[in-house]
C-alpha beads as a LAMMPS data file, in Angstrom:
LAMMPS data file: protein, C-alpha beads

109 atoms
108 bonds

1 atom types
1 bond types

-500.0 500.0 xlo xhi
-500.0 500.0 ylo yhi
-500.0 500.0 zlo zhi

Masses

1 110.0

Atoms # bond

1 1 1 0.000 0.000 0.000
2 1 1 1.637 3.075 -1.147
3 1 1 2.334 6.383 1.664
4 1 1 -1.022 8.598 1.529
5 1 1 -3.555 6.576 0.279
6 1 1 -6.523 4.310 0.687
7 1 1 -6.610 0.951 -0.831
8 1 1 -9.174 -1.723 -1.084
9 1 1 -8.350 -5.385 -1.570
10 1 1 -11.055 -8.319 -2.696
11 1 1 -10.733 -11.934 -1.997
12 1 1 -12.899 -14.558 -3.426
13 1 1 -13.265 -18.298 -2.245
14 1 1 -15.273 -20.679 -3.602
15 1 1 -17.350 -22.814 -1.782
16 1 1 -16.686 -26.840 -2.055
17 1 1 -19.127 -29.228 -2.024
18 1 1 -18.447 -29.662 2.049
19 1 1 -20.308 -26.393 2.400
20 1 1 -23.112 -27.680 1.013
21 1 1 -26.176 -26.680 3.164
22 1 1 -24.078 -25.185 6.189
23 1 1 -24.813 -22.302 7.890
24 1 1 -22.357 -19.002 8.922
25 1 1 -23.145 -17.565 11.835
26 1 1 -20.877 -15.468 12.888
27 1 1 -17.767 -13.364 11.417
28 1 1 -14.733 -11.580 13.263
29 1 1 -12.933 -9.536 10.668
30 1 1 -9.291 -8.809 11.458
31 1 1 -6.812 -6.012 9.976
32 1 1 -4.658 -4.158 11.694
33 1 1 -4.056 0.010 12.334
34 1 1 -4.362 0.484 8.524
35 1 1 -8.000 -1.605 8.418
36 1 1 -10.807 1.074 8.358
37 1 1 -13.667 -0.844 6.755
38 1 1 -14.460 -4.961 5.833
39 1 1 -17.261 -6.177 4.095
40 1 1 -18.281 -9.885 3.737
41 1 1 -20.628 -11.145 0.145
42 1 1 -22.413 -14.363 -0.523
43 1 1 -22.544 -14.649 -4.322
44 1 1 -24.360 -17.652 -4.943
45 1 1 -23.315 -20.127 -7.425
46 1 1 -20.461 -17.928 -8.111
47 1 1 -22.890 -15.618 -10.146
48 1 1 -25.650 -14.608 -9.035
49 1 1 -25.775 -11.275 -7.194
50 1 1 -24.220 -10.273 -4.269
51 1 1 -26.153 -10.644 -0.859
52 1 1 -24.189 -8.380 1.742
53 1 1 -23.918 -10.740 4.624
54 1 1 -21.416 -8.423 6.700
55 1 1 -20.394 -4.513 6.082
56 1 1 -18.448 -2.872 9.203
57 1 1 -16.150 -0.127 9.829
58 1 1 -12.874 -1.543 11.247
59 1 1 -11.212 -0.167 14.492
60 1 1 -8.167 -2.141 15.082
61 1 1 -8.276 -1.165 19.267
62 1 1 -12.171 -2.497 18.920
63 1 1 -12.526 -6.008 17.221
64 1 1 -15.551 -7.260 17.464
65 1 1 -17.234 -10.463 16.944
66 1 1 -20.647 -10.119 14.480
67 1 1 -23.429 -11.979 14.798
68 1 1 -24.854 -13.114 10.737
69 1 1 -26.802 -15.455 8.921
70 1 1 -25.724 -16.707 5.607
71 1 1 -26.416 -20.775 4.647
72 1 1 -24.260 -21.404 1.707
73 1 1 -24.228 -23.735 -1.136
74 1 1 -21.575 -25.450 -3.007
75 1 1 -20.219 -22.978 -5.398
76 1 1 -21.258 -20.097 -3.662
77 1 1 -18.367 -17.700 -3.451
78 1 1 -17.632 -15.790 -0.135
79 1 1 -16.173 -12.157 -1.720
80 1 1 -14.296 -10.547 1.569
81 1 1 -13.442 -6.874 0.827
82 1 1 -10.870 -4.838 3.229
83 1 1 -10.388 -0.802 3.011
84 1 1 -7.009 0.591 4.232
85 1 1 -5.952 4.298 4.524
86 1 1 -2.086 4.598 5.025
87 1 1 -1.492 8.034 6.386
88 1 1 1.919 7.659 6.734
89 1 1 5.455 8.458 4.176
90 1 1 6.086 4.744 3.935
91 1 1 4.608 1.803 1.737
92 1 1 2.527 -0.915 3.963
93 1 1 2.843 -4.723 2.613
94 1 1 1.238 -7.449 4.427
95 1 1 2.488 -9.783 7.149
96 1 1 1.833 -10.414 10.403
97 1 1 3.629 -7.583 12.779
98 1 1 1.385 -4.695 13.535
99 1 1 2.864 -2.705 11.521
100 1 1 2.025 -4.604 8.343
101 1 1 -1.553 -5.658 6.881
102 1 1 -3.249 -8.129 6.740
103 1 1 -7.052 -9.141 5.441
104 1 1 -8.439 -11.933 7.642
105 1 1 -12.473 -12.627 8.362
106 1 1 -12.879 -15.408 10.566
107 1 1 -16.468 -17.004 10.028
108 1 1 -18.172 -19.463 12.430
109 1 1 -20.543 -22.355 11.097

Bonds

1 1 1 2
2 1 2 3
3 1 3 4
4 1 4 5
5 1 5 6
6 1 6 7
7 1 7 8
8 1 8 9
9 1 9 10
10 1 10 11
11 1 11 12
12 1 12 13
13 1 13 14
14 1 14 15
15 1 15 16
16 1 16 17
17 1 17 18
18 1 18 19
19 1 19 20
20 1 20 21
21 1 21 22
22 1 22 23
23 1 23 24
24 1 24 25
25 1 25 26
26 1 26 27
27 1 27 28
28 1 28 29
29 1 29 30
30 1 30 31
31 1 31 32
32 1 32 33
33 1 33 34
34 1 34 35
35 1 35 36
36 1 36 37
37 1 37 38
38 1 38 39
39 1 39 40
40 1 40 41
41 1 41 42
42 1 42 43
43 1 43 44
44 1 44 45
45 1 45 46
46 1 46 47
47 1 47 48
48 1 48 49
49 1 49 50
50 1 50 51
51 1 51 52
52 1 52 53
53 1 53 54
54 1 54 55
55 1 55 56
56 1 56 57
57 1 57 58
58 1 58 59
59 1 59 60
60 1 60 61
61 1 61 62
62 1 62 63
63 1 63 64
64 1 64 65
65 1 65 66
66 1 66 67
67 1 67 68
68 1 68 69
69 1 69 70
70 1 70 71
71 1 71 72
72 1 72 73
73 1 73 74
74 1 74 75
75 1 75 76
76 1 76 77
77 1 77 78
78 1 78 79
79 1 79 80
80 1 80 81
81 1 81 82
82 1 82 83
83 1 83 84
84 1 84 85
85 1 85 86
86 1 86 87
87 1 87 88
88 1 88 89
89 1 89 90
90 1 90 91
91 1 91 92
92 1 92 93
93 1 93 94
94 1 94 95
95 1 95 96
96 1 96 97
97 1 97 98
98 1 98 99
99 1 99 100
100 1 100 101
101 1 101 102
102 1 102 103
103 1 103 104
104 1 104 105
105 1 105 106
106 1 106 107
107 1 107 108
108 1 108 109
């Protein structure tokens, strides 16, 4: 992520046929100081149009778990979407230390 700016990553999984019929019932997004917003899509079949199942502001010193309600299907993709705004004068890349970024929703089913 480059000094000054916001940035806005997607991820897209695809549902196996072990998802078939399950239910998600909760979701606990995870960034760190750079994370200002995460949003969380069903697209069913891979598809079809997107059904918002989870669309938070981020505050790194306030992670919360979400309660939601999404039953999936094979094929369905799950489309996680995390906003960053680097104020700073150096570039951001991902990893693990605080200081870096990262894009993580953890979903209960």
């Amino acid at each position: 992520m480059p000094p000054r700016a916001q940035t806005t990553v997607k991820c897209d999984y695809r549902l196996g046929s072990d998802w078939e019929g399950k239910t998600f019932f909760g979701a606990s997004p995870h960034m760190h100081k750079f994370g200002t917003h995460m949003s969380l899509e069903r697209v069913p079949g891979g598809n079809g149009a997107p059904e918002k199942v989870l669309d938070k502001v981020f505050d790194f010193q306030n992670q919360v778990a979400y309660p939601i309600s999404a039953k999936v299907h094979s094929g369905d993709v799950m489309r996680s979407r995390c906003t960053y705004k680097n104020s700073g004068d150096t570039n951001v890349g991902f990893g693990e230390a605080t200081g870096d970024e990262m894009c993580f929703d953890f979903v209960s089913y």
